[in-house]
N, C-alpha and C positions, 0 to 999 in steps of 0.2 A: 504494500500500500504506500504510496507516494506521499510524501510531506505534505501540509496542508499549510505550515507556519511559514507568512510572509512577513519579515522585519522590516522597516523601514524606518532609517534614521536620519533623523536633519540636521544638517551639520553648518556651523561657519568657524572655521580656524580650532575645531577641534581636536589636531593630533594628538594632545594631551591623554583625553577620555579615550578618545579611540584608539589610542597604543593599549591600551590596558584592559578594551571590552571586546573589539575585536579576533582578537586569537581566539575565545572561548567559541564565540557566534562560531568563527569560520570552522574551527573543527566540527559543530553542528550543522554545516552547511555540508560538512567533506562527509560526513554518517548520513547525510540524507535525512536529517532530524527538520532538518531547515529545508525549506521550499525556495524559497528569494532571499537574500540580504542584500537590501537596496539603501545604497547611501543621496538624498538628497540634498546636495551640496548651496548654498548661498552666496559662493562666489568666493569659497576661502582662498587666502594668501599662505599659508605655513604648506603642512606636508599632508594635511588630511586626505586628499585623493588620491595618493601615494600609498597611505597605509588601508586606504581601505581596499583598493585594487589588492595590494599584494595579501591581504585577506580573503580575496574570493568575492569581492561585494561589488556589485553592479552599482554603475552611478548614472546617477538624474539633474542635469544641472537645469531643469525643467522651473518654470514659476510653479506654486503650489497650487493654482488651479489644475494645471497637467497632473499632478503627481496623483489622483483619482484615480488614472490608466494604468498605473503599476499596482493598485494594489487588487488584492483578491476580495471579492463581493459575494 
């Protein structure tokens, strides 16, 4: 049975949080525990889309009206 759980997280200049929450998510994205891990970004400056790539997390640098379309209904 296929994951169900889609994460979505909004982000601006978070590397901080995301070095730290990230790894756990992405091993449950790599188990198949996790369905999506989408990072919706606001236009950060630091390294946030860097770590969450290298996590496994799809990113949306979409306004928050778009971001409707990523999630599961």
């Amino acid at each position: 049975m296929p994951a169900k759980l889609s994460i979505v997280i909004p982000t601006l200049n978070a590397q901080d949080g995301l070095a730290r929450s990230l790894p756990r998510l992405g091993e449950g994205l790599t188990a198949g525990l996790i369905r999506d891990l989408v990072i919706s970004d606001g236009g950060s400056t630091d390294a946030t889309l860097q770590i969450a790539e290298a996590a496994g997390a799809r990113r949306s640098e979409e306004h928050t009206s778009e971001l409707q379309s990523l999630t599961n209904l």
